[in-house]
N, CA, C and O of each residue as an XYZ file, in Angstrom:
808
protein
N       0.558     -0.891      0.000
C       0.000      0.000      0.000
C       0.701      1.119      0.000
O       0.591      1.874      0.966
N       2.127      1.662     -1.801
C       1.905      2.012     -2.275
C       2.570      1.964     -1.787
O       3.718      1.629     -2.080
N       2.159      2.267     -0.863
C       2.774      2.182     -0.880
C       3.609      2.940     -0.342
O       3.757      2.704      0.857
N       4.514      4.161     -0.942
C       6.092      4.383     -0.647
C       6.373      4.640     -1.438
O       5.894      4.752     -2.567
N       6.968      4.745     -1.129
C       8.050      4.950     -1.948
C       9.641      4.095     -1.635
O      10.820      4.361     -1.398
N       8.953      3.211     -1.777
C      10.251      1.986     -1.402
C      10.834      2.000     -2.976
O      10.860      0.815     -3.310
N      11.172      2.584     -3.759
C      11.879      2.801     -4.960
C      13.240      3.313     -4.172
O      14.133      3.571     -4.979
N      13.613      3.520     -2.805
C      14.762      4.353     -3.118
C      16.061      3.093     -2.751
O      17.284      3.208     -2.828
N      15.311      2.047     -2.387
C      16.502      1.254     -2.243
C      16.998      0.800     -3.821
O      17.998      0.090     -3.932
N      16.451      1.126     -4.701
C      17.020      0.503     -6.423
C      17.894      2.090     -6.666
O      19.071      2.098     -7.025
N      17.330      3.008     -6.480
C      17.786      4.096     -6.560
C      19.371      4.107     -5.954
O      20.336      4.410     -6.654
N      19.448      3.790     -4.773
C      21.012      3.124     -3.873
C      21.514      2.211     -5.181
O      22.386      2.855     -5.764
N      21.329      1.272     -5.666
C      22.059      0.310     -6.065
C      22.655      1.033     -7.458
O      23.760      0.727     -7.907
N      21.623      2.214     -8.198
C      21.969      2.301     -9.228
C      22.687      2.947     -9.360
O      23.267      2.903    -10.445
N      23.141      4.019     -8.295
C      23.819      5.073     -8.168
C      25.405      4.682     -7.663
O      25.687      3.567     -7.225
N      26.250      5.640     -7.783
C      27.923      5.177     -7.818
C      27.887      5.032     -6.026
O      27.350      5.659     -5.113
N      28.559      4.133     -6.111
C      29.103      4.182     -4.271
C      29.852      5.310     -3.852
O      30.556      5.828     -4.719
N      29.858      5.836     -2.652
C      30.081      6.373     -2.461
C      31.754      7.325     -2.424
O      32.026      8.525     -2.425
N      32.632      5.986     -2.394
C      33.933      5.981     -2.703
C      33.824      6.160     -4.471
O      34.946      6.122     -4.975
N      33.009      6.294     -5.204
C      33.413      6.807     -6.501
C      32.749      7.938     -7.228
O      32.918      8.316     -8.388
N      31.775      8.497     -6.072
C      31.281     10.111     -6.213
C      32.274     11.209     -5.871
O      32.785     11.042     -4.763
N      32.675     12.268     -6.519
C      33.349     13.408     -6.188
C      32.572     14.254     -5.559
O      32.982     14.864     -4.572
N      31.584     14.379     -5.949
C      30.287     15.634     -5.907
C      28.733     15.441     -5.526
O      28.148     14.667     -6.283
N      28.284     15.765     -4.928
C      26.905     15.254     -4.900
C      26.270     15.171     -5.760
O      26.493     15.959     -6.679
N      24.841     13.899     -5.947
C      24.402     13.801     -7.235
C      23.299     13.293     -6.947
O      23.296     12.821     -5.810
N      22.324     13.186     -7.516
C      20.930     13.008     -7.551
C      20.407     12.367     -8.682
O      20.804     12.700     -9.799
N      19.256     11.165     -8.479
C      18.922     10.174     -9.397
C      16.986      9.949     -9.094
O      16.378      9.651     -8.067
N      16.711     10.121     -9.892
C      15.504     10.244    -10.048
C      14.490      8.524    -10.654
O      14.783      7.806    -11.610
N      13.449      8.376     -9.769
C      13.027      6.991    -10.322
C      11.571      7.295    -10.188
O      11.216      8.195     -9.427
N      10.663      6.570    -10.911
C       9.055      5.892    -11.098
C       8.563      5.093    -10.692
O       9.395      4.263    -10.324
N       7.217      4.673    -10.434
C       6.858      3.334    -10.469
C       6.171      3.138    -11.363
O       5.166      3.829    -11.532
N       6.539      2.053    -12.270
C       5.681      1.670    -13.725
C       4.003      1.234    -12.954
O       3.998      0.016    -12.770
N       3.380      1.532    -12.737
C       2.090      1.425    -13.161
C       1.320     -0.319    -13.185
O       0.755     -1.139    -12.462
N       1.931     -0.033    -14.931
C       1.351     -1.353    -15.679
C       2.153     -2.520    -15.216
O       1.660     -3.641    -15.339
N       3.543     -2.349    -14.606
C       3.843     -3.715    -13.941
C       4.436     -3.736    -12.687
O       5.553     -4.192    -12.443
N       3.341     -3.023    -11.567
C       3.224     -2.830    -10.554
C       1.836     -3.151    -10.128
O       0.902     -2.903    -10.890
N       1.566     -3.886     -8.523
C       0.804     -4.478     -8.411
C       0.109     -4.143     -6.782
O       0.963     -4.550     -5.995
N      -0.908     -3.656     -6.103
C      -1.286     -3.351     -4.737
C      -2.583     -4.141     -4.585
O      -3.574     -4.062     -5.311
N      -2.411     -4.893     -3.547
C      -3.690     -5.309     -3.291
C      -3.902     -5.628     -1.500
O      -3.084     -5.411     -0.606
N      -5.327     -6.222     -1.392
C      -5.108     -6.433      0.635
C      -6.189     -7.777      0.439
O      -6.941     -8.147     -0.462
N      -5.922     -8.145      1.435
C      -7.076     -9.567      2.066
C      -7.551     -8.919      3.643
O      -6.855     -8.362      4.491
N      -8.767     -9.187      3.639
C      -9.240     -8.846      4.539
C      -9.534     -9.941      5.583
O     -10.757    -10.002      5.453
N      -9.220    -10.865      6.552
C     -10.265    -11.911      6.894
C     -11.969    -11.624      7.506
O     -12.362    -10.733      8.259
N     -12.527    -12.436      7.035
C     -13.875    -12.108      7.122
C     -14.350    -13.201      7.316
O     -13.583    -14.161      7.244
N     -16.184    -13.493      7.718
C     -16.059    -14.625      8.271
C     -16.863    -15.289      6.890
O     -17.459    -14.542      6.113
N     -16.799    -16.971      6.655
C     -17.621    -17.162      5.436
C     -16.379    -17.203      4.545
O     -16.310    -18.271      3.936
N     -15.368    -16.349      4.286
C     -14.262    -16.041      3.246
C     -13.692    -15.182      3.509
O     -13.843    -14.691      4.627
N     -12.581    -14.502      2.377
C     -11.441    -13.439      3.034
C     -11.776    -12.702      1.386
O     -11.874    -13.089      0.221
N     -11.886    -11.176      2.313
C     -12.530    -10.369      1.376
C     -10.880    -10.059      0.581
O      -9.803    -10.229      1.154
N     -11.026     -9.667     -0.578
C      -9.912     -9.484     -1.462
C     -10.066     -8.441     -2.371
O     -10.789     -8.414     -3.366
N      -8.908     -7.111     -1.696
C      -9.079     -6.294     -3.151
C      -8.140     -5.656     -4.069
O      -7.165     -6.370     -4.302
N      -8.142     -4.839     -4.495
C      -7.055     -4.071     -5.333
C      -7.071     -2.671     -5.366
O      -8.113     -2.017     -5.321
N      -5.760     -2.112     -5.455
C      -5.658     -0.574     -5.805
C      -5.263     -0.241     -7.179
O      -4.274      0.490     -7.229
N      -5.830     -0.620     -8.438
C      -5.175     -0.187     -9.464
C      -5.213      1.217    -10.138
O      -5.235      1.236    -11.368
N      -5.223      2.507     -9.388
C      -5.078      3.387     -9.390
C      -3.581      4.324     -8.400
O      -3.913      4.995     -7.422
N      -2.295      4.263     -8.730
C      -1.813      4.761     -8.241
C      -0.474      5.197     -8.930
O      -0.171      4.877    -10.080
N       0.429      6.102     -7.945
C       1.589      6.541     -8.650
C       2.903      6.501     -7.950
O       2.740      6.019     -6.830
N       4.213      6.841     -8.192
C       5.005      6.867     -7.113
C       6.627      7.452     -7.647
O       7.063      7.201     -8.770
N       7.164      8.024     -6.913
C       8.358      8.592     -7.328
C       8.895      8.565     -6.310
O       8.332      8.298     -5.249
N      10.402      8.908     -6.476
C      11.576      8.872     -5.252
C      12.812      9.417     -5.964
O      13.332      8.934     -6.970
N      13.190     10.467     -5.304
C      14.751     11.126     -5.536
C      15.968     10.903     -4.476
O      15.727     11.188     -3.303
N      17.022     10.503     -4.752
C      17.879     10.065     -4.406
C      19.229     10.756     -4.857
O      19.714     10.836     -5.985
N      19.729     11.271     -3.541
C      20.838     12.311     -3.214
C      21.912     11.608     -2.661
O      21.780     11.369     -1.460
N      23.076     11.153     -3.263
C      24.124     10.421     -2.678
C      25.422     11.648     -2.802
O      25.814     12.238     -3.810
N      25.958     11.776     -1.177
C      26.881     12.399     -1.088
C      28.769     11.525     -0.856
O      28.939     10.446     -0.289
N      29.633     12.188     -1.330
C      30.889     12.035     -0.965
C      31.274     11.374      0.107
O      32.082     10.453      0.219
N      30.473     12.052      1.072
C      30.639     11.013      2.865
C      29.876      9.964      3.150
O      29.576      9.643      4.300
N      29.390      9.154      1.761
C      28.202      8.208      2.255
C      27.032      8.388      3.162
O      26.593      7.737      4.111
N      26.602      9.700      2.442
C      25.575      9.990      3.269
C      24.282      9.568      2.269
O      24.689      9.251      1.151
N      23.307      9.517      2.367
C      22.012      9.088      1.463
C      20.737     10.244      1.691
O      20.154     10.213      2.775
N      20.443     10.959      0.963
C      19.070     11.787      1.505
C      18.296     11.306      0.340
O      18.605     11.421     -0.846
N      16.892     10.564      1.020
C      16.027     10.294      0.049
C      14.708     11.204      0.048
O      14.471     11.760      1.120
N      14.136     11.349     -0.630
C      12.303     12.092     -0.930
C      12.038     11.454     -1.510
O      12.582     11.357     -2.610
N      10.753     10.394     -1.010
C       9.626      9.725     -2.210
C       7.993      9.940     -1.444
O       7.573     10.545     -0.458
N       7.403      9.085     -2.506
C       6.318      9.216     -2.129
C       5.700      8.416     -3.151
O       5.985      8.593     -4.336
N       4.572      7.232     -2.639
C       3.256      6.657     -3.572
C       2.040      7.449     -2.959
O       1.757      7.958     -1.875
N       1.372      7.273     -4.397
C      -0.213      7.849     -3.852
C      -1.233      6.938     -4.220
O      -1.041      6.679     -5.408
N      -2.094      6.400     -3.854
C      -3.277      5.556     -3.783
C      -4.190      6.175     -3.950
O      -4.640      6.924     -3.082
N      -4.849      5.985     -5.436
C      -6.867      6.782     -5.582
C      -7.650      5.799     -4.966
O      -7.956      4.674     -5.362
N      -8.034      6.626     -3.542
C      -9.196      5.742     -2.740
C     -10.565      4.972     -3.746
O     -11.180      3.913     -3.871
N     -10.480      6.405     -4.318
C     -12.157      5.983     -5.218
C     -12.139      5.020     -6.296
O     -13.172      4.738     -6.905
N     -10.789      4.397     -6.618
C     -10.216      3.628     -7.599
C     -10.488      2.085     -6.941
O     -10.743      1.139     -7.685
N     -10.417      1.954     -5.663
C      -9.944      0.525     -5.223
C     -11.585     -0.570     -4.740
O     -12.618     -0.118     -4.247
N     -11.396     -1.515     -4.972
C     -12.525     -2.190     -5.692
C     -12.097     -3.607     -5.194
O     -10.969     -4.083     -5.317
N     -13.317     -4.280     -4.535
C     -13.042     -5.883     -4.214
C     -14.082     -6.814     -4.723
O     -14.362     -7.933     -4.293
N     -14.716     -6.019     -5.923
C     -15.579     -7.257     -6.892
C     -16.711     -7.359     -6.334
O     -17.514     -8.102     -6.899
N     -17.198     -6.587     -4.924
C     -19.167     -6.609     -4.711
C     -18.992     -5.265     -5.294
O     -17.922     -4.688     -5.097
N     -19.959     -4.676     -6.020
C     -20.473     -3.238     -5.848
C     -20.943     -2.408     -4.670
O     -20.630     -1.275     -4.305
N     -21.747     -3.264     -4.205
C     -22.053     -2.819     -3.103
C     -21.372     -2.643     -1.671
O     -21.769     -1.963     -0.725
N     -20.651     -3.152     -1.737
C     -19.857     -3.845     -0.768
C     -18.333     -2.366     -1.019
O     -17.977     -1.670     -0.068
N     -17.794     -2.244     -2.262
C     -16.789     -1.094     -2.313
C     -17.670      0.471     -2.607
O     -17.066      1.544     -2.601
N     -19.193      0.360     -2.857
C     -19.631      1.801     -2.536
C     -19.612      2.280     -0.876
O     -19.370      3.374     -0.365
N     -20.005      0.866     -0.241
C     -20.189      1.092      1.314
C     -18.477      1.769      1.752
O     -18.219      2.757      2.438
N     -17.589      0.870      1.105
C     -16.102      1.627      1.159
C     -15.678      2.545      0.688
O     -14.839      3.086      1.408
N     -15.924      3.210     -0.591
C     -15.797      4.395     -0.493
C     -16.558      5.645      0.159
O     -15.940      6.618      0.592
N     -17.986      5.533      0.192
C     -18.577      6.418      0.753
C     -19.043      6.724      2.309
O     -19.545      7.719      2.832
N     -18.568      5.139      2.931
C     -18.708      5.596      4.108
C     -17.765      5.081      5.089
O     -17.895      5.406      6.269
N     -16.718      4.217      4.669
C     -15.003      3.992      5.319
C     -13.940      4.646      4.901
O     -13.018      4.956      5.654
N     -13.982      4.937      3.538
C     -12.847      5.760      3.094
C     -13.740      7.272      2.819
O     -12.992      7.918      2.085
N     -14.458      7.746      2.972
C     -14.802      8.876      2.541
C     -14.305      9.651      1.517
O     -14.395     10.851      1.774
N     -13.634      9.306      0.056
C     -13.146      9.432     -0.537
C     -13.275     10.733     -1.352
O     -12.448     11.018     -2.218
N     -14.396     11.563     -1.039
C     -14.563     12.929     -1.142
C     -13.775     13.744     -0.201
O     -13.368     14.821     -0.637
N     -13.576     13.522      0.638
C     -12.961     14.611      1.669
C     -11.620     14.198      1.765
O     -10.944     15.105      2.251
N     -10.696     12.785      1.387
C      -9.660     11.828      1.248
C      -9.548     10.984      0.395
O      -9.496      9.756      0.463
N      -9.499     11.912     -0.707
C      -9.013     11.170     -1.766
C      -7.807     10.199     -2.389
O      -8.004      9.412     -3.315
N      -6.855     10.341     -1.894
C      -5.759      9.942     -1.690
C      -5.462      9.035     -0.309
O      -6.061      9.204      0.753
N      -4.435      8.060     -0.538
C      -3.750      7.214      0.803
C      -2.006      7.152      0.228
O      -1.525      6.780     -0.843
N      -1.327      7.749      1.603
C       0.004      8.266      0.868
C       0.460      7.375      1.642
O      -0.037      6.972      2.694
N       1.624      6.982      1.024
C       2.878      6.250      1.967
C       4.172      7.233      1.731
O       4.717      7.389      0.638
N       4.502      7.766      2.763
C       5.738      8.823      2.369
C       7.102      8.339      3.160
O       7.019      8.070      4.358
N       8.185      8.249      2.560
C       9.118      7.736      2.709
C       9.918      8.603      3.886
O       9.731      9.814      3.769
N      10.736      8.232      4.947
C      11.630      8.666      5.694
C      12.782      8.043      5.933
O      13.570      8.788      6.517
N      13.237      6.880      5.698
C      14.302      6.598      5.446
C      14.328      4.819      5.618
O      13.449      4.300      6.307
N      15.368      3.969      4.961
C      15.811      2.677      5.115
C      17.310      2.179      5.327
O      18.422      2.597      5.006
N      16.680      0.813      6.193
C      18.492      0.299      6.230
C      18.868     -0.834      5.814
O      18.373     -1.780      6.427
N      19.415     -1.025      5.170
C      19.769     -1.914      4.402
C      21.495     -2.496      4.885
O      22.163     -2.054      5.820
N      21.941     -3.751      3.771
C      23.240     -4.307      3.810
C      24.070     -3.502      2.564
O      24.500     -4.227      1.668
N      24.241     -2.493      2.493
C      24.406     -1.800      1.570
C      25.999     -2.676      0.817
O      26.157     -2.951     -0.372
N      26.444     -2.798      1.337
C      27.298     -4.448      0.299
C      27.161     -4.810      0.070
O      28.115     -5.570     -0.095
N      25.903     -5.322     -0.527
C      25.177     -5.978     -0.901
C      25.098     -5.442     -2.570
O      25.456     -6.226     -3.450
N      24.718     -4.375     -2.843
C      24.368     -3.837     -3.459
C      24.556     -3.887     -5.004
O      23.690     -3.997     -5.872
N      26.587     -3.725     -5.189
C      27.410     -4.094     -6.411
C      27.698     -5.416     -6.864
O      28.411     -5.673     -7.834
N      27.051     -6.346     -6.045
C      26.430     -7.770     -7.087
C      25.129     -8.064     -7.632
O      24.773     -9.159     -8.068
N      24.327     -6.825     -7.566
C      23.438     -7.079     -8.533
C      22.352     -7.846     -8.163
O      21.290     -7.652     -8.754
N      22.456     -9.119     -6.841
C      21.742    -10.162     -6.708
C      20.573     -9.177     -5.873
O      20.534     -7.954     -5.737
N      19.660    -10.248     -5.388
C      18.201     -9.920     -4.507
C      18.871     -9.675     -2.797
O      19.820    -10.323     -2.356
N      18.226     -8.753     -2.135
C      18.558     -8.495     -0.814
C      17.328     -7.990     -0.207
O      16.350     -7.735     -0.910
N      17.325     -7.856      0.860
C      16.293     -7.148      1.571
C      16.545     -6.014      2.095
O      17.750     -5.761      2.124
N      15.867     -5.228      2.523
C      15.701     -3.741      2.976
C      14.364     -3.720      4.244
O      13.474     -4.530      4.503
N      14.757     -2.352      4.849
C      13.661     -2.223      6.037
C      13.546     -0.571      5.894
O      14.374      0.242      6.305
N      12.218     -0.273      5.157
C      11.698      0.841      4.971
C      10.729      1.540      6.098
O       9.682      1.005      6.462
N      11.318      3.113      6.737
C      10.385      3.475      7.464
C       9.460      5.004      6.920
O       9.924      5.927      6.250
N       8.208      4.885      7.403
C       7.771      6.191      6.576
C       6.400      6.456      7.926
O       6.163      6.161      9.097
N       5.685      7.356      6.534
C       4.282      7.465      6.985
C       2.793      7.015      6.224
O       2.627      7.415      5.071
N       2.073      6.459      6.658
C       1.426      5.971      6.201
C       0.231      7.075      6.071
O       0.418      7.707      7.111
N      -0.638      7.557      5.571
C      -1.661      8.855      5.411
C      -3.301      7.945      4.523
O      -3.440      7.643      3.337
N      -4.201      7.765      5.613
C      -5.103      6.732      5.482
C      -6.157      8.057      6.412
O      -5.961      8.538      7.528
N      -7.227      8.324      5.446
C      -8.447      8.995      5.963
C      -7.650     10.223      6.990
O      -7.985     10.354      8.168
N      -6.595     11.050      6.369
C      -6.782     11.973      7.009
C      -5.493     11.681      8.262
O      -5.166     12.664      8.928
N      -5.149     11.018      8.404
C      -4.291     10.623      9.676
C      -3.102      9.186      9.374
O      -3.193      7.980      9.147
N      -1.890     10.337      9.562
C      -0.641      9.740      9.111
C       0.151      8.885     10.684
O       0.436      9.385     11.772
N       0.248      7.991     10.368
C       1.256      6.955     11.153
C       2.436      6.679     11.058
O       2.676      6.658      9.851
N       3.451      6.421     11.693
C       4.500      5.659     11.434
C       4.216      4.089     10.722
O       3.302      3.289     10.926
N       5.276      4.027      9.904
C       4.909      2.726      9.078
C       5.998      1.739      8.825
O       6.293      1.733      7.630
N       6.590      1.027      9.432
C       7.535     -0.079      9.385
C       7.703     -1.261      8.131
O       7.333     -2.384      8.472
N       8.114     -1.155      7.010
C       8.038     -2.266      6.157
C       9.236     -2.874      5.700
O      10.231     -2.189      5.464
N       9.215     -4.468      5.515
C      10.499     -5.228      4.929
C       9.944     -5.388      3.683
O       8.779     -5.616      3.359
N      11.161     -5.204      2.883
C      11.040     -5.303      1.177
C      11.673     -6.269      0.674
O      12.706     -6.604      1.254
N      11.374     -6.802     -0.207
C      12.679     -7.426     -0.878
C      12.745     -6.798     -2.199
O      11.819     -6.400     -2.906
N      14.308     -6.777     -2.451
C      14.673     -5.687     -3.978
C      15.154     -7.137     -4.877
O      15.452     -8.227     -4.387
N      15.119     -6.744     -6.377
C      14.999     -7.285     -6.688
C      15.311     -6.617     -8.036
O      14.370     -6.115     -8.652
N      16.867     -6.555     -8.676
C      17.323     -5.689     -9.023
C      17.646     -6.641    -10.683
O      17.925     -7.839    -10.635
N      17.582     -6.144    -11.577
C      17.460     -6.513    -13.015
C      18.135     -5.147    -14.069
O      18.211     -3.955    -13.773
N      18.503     -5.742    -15.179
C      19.384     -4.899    -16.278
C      18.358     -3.903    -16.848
O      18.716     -3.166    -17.767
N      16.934     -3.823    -16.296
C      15.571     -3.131    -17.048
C      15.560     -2.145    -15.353
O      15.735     -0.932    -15.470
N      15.389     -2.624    -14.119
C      15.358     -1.797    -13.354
C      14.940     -3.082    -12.250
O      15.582     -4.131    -12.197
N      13.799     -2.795    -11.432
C      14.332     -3.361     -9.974
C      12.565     -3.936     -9.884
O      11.694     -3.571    -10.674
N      12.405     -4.670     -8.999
C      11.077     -4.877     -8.412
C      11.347     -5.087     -6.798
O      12.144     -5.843     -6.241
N      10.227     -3.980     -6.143
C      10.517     -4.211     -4.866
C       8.878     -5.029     -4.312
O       7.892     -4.950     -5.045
N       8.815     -5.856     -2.808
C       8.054     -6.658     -3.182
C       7.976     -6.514     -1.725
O       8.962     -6.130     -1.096
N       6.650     -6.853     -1.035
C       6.581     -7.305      0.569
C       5.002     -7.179      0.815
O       4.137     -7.157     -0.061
N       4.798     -7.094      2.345
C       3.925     -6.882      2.627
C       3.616     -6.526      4.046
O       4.467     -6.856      4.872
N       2.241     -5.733      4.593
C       2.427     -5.447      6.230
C       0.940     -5.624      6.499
O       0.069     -5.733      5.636
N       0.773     -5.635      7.817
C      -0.774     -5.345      8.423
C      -1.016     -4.031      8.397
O      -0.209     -3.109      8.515
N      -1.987     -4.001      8.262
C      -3.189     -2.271      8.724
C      -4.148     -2.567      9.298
O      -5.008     -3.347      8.889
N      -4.140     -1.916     10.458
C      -5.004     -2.043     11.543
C      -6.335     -0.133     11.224
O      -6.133      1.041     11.535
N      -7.508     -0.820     10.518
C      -8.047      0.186     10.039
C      -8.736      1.176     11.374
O      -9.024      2.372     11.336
N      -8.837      0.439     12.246
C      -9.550      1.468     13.952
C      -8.249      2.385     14.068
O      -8.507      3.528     14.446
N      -7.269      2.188     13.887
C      -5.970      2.925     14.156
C      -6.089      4.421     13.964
O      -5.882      5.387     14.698
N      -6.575      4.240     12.475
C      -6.996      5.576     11.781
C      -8.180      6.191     11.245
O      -8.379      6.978     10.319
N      -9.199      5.380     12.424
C     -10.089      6.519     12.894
C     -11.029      5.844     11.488
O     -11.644      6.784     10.984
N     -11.274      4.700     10.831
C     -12.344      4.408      9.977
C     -13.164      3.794     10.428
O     -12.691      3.189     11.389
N     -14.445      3.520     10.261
C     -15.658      2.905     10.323
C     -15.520      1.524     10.188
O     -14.652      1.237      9.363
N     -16.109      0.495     10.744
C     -15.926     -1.272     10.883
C     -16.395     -1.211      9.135
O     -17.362     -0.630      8.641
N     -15.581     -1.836      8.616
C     -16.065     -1.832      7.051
C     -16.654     -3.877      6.838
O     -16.402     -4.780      6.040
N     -17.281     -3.756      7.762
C     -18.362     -5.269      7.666
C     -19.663     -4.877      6.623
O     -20.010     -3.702      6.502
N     -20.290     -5.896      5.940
C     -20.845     -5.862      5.074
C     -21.779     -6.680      4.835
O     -21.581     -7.700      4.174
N     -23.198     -6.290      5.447
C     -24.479     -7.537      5.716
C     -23.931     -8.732      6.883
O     -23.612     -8.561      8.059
N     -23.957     -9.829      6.166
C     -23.372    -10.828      7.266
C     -22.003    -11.339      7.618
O     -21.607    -12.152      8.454
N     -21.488    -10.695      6.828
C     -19.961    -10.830      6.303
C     -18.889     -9.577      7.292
O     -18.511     -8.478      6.887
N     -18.642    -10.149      8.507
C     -17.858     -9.545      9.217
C     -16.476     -9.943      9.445
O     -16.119    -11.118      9.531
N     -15.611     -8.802      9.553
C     -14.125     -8.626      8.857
C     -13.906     -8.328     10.694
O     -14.467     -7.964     11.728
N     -12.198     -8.978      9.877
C     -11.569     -9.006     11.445
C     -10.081     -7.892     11.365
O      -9.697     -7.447     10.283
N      -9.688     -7.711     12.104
C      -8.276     -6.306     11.866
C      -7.256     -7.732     12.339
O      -7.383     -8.553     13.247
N      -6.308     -7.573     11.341
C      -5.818     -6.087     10.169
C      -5.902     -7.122      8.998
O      -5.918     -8.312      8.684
N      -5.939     -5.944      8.618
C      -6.364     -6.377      7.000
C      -4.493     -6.807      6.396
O      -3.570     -6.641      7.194
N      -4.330     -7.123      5.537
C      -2.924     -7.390      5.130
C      -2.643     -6.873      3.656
O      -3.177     -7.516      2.752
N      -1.738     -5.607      3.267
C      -1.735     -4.869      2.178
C      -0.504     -5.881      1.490
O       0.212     -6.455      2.310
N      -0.248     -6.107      0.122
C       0.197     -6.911     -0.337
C       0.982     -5.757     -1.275
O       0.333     -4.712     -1.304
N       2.111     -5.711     -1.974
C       2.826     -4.951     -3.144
C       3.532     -5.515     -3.716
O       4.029     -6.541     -3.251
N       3.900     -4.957     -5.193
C       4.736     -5.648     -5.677
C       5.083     -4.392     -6.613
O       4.291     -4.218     -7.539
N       6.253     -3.405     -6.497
C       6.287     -2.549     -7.430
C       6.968     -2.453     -8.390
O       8.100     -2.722     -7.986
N       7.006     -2.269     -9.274
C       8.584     -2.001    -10.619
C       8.772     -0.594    -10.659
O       7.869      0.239    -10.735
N       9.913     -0.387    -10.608
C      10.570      1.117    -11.105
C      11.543      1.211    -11.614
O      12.342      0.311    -11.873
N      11.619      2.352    -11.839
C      12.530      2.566    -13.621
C      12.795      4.167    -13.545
O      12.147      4.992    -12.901
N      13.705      4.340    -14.217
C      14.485      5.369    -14.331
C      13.680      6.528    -14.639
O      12.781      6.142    -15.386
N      13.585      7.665    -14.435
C      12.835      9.008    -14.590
C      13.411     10.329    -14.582
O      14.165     10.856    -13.764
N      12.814     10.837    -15.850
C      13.656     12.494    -16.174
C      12.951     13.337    -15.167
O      13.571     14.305    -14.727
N      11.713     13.101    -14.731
C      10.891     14.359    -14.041
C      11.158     14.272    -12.745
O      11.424     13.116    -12.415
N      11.205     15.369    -11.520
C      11.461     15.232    -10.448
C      10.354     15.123     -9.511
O       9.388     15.883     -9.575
N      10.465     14.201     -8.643
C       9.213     13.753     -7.729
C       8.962     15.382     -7.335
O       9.680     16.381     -7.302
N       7.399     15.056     -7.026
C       6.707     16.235     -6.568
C       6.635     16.172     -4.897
O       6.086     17.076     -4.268
């Protein structure tokens, strides 16, 4: 759930180490969209409700200095009014009266920083990362703890994981539905691709 901007650990790998920067420098990345993937399971009783966000976006800039220092800015954004679990009825009750998607249109994951095995990095292979941010769900931002796995390729990177969301946290409505009652936390699922970018995150 977006997510993030967990793009900045590919952003690290792509960029020169630090022992071979003179100058500070900055690298700019995306998340492709079309082969990027958000979804959650809900448990519920009867079955486990299942949905998707295929409305979203994401960028991350990446500032590597001389002293091995790292300053990142990213950010994913999630269109509430976009996300859909196959009842109609069942995602109008979610947008219009759990996500209120008129007054919160958006669900941000904003990046603050990760730590990684950063030696890892100049072989190219798969590693993991531990991304911390904020999570911005109806109006009210959290701290947000996530493990990634990167997943780094000659086209660009796929980062991949998943966490709980505990929806009472942030102040939403029991999103149960006729007889079909849901239990916390729901479990947000990702899978993102990103790729290189001329424009600078906003």
């Amino acid at each position: 759930m977006k997510t993030a901007v967990l793009v900045w650990a590919w952003a690290c790998l792509l960029a020169p180490s630090a022992a071979e920067v003179e100058s500070p420098r900055a690298a700019r990345y995306a998340i492709d969209p079309l082969r990027s993937a958000i979804s959650w399971e809900l448990p519920a009783t009867l079955h486990t409700v299942r949905g998707t966000a295929p409305e979203f976006s994401g960028s991350v800039e990446l500032e590597a200095s001389p002293g091995g220092e790292h300053v990142v800015r990213g950010r994913v954004s999630v269109r509430a009014a976009a996300m859909k679990t196959g009842n109609e009825s069942r995602d109008e009750k979610m947008r219009e009266k759990v996500l209120e998607v008129e007054r919160y249109p958006e669900i941000v994951f904003d990046l603050d920083a990760v730590e990684a095995d950063w030696s890892k990095l100049a072989g190219g292979s798969a590693f993991d990362a531990k991304v911390s941010g904020r999570l911005t769900v109806h109006g009210t931002a959290l701290a947000l703890q996530v493990s990634v796995s990167v997943e780094p390729s000659a086209e660009g990177i796929t980062l991949s994981g998943s966490f709980p969301l505990r929806w009472k946290s942030y102040g939403l409505s029991d999103p149960s539905f006729g007889f079909v009652t849901v239990r916390e936390p729901m479990k947000v699922v990702f899978r993102l691709r990103a790729v290189p970018s001329e424009t600078p995150p906003k």
